[in-house]
C-alpha positions in Angstrom: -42.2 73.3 24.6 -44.7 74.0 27.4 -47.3 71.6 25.9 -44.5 68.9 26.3 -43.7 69.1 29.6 -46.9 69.4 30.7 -47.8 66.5 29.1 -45.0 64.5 30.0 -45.5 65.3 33.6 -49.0 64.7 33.7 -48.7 61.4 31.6 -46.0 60.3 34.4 -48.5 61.1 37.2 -51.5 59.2 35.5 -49.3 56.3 35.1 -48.2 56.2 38.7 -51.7 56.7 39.4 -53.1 54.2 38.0 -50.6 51.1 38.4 -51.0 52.6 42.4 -55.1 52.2 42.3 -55.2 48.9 40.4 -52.3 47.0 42.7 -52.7 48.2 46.1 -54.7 45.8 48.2 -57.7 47.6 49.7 -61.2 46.3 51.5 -62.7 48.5 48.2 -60.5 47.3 45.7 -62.7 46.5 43.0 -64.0 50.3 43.1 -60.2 51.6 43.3 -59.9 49.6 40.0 -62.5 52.0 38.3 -61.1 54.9 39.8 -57.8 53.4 38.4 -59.2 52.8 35.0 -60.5 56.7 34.9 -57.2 58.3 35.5 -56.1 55.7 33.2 -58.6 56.7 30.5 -57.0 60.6 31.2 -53.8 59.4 30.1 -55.0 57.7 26.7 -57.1 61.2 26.1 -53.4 63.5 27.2 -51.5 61.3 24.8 -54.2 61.5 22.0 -54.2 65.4 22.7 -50.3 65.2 22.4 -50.1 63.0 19.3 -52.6 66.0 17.9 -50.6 68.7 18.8 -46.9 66.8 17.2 -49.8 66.1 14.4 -50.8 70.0 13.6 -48.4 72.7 15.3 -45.1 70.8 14.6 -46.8 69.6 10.9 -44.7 66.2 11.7 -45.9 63.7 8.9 -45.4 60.5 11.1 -47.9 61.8 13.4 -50.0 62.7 11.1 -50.1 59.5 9.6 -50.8 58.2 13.2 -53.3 60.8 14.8 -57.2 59.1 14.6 -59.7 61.4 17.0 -59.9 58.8 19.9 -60.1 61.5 22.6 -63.9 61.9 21.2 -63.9 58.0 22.2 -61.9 58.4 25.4 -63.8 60.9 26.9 -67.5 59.4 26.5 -66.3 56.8 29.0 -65.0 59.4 31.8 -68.5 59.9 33.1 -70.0 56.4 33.3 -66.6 54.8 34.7 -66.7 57.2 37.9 -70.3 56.5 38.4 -69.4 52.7 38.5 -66.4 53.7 41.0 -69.1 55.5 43.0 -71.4 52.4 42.6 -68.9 50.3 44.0 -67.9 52.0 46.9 -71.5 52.4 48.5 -72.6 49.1 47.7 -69.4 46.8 48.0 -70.6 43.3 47.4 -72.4 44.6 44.7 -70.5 44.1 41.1 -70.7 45.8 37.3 -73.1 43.6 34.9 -72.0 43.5 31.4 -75.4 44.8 30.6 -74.5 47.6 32.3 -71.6 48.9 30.9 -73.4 48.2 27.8 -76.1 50.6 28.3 -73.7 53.1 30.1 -71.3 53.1 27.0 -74.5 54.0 24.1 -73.7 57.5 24.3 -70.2 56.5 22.9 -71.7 55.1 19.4 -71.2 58.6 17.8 -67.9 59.1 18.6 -67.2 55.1 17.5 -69.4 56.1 14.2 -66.8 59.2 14.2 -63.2 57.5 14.3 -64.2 54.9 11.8 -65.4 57.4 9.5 -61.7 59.0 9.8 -60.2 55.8 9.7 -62.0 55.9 5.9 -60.3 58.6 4.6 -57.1 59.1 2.4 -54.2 60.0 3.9 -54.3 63.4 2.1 -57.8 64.7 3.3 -57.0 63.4 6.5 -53.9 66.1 5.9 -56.1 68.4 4.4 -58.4 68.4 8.0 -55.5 68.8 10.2 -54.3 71.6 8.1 -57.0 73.5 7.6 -56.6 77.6 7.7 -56.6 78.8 11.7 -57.8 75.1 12.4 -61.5 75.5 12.9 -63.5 72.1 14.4 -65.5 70.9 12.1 -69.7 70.5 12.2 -68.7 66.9 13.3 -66.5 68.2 15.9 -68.6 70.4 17.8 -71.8 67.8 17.6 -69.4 65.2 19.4 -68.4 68.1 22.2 -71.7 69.1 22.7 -72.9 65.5 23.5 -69.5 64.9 25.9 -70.5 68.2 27.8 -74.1 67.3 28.4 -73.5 63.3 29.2 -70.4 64.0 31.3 -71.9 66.6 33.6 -75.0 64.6 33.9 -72.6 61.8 35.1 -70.8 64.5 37.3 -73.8 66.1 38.4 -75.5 62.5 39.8 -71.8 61.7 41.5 -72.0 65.3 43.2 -75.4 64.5 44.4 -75.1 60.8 45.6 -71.4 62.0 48.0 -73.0 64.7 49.3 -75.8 62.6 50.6 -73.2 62.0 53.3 -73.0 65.8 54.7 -74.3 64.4 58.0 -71.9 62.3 58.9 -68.9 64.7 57.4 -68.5 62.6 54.3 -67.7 59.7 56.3 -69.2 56.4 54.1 -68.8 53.1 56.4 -68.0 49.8 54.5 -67.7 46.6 56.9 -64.9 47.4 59.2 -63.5 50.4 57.4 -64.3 53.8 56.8 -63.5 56.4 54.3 -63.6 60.1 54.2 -65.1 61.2 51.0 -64.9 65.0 51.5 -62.1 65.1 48.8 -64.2 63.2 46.1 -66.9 65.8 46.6 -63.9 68.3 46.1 -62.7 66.7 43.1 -66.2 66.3 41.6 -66.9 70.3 41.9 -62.9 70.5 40.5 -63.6 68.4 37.4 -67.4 69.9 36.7 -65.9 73.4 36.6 -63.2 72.4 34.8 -65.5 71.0 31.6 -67.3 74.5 32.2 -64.9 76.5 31.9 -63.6 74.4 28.8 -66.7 74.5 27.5 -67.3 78.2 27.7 -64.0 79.1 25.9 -64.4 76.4 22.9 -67.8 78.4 22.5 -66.2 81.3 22.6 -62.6 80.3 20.5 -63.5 77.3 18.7 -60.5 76.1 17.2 -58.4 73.4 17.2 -55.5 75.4 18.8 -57.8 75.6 21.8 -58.3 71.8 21.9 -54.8 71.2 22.5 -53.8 73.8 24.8 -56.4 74.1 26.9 -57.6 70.7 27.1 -54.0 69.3 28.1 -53.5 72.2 31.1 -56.9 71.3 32.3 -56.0 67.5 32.6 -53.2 68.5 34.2 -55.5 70.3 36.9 -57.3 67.5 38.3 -54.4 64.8 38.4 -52.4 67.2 40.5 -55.3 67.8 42.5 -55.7 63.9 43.3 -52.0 63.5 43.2 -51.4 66.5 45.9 -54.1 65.4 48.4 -53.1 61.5 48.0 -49.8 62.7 48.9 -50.6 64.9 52.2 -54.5 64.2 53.3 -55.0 60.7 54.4 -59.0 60.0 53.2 -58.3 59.4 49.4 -59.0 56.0 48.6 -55.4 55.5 48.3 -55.0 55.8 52.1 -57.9 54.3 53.4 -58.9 55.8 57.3 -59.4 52.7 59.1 -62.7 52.6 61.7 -63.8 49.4 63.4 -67.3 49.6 63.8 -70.1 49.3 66.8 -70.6 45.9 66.1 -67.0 44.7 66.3 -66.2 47.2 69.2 -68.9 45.1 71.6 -67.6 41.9 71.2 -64.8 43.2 73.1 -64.6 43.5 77.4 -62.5 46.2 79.0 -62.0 45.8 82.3 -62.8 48.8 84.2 -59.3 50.3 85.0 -58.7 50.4 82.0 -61.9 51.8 81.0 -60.7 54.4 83.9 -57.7 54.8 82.5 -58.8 55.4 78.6 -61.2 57.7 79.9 -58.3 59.7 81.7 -56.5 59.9 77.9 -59.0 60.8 76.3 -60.7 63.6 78.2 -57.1 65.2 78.4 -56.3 64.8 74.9 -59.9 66.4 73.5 -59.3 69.0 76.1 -55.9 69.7 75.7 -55.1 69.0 72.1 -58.0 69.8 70.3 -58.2 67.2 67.3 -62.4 67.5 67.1 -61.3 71.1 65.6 -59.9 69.4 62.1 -61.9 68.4 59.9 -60.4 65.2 59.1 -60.1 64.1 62.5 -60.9 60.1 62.5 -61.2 57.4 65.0 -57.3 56.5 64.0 -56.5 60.2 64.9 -57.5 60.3 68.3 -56.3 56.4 68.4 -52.9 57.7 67.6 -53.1 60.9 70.0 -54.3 59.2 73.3 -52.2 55.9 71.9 -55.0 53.6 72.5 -55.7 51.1 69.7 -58.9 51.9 67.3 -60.3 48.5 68.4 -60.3 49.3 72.1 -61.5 53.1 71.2 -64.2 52.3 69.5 -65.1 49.8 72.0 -65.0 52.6 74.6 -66.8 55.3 73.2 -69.8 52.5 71.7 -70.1 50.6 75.0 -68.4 52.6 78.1 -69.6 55.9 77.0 -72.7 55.2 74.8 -71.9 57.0 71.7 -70.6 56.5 68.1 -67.8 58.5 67.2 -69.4 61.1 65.0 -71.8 62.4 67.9 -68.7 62.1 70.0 -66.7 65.0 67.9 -69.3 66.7 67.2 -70.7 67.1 71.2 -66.9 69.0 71.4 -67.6 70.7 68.0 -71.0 71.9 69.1 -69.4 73.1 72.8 -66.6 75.0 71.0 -69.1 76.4 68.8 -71.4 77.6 71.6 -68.5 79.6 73.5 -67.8 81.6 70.0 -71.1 82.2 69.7 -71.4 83.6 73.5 -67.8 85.1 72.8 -68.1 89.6 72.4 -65.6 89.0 70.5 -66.2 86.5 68.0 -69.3 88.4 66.9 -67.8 89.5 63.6 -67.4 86.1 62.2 -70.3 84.7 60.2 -72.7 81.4 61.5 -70.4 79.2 59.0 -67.3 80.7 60.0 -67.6 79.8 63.7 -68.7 76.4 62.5 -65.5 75.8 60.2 -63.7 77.3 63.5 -65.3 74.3 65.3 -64.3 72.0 62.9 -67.3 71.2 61.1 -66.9 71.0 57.2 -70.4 72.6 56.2 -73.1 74.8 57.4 -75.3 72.7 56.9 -73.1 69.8 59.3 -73.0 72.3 61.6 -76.7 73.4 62.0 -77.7 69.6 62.3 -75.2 68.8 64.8 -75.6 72.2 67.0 -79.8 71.3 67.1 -78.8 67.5 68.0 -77.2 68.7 71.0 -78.9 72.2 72.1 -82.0 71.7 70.8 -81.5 74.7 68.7 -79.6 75.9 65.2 -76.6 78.4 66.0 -78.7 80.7 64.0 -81.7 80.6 66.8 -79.6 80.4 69.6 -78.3 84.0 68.5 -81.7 85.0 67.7 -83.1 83.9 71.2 -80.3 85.2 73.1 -80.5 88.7 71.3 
């Protein structure tokens, strides 16, 4: 009974998902499209997972009759489809060859080889597999799990990598006149990679059929609500693209100076007074919507009037924050990275690099030097 719900209700969210990604207009549509077609490829492997659980627990001879071992299909396409969404989104104009998805889909053959050999047999041994005593994978099984573990984390692994190439600019990836957090991807990612591991680690352990079903359908379930959750209350997820007009587009534009004067006024008030700079998914369009002046005009302001792109605008506030905790008696019980999460950096290592860009100095030598 729990398998069903859980199913059912991750099944739901996969669906909405999906038909969300692949029909909402975005400047990075094509890449929403693969991210689409990988939740969509988690909802053909949770109803394959279902059909085998209907198939061997309940004994139902319908499903039986009906059960062929696609998720060893399904799955050898999570990887590369995620590294095309990741291809996509850093290099927009870019598209996906057919010669590419070719070579990204090799790694697949076994698993093809694998369901046509099953297709093969008589009904009866097809039975006879499904009912085997305390439902132990066979051979064939565990050679087509051990290649999904090492290709997909490879594929995982590389995505990890490539987002987190962006730690200096707080996962922020620019794309013509938009940008887009990707902290949550690298979240996701780290989400998903454990996720196989820990899957991987028990089948190793437990390597049964039984463990198939039930744990692979509750860790499907994981991720999805992840991505559903944070889609729902974090704006940054592809689905709610954070909107940032670039330098470019921000000088073609005159302000005259009381106005200048006068959006200076705001925003000095609102960084002092309101603090944004100290979340970490503050974005031009939160501190357009705080001081009430359009992105357009903001970005125009802080790239032309003040001389600065908004990253080393935050983080100059960031830094300052940072240095009075550090200088603070009392905050000398809180780690380096603590302060710097405080401050509203994301990562040590975001913080140390923006801290030396302004005082010349890591937070770590500034308390060495002042000790």
């Amino acid at each position: 009974m729990i398998i069903t719900g859980v199913c059912f209700t991750t099944e739901f969210l996969l669906v909405l998902i999906t038909l969300f990604l692949w029909l909402r207009d975005s400047s990075i549509k094509k890449a929403n499209r693969f991210l689409g077609l990988f939740f969509l490829l988690l909802g053909m492997l949770n109803l394959s997972l279902f059909i085998l659980y209907l198939a061997w627990i309940r004994n139902i001879y319908f499903f039986i009759f009906c059960y062929f071992p696609l998720e060893h299909l399904v799955v050898m396409f999570l990887g590369p489809v995620l590294y095309f969404y990741l291809l996509l989104l850093f290099n927009p104009a870019c598209g996906v060859t057919p010669r590419q998805m070719i070579v990204h889909a090799l790694p697949a053959l076994p698993a093809l080889a694998y369901v046509l050999y099953y297709t093969t047999l008589p009904l009866r041994v097809r039975i006879g597999l499904l009912a085997n005593v305390g439902g132990v994978q066979s051979w064939m099984d565990r050679i087509l799990n051990a290649i999904f573990f090492i290709q997909s984390l490879s594929y995982l692994r590389f995505c990890f990598l490539k987002v987190n190439t962006l730690r200096a600019t707080d996962y922020n990836l620019q794309t013509k006149a938009y940008e887009y957090n990707l902290g949550w991807l690298r979240e996701f990612l780290l989400l998903v990679m454990a996720v196989i591991f820990v899957y991987m680690l028990i089948g190793l352990v437990i390597n049964t059929i039984y463990v198939v079903i039930y744990l692979g359908t509750c860790m499907i379930a994981v991720p999805v609500l992840y991505f559903f959750i944070r889609s729902l209350l974090i704006t940054g997820l592809s689905m709610q693209d954070v909107i940032r007009f670039p330098e470019q587009i921000g000088r073609g534009l005159k302000l005259d100076n009381d106005l200048v004067a006068d959006y200076s006024l705001r925003l000095e008030d609102t960084m002092e007074n309101k603090k944004p700079y100290l979340r970490q998914d503050c974005s031009l369009k939160t501190i357009a919507d705080l001081t009430n002046i359009s992105t357009h005009h903001l970005s125009n302001l802080l790239n032309v009037h003040l001389g600065k792109n908004f990253n080393d605008f935050i983080n100059e506030y960031r830094c300052r924050h940072a240095f009075l905790l550090l200088g603070d008696i009392a905050s000398h019980r809180l780690t380096v990275e603590a302060i710097g999460i405080q401050s509203g950096f994301s990562s040590r290592g975001n913080f140390h690099s923006a801290f030396k860009k302004v005082y010349g100095n890591t937070p770590s030598g500034y308390l060495t030097d002042r000790s």
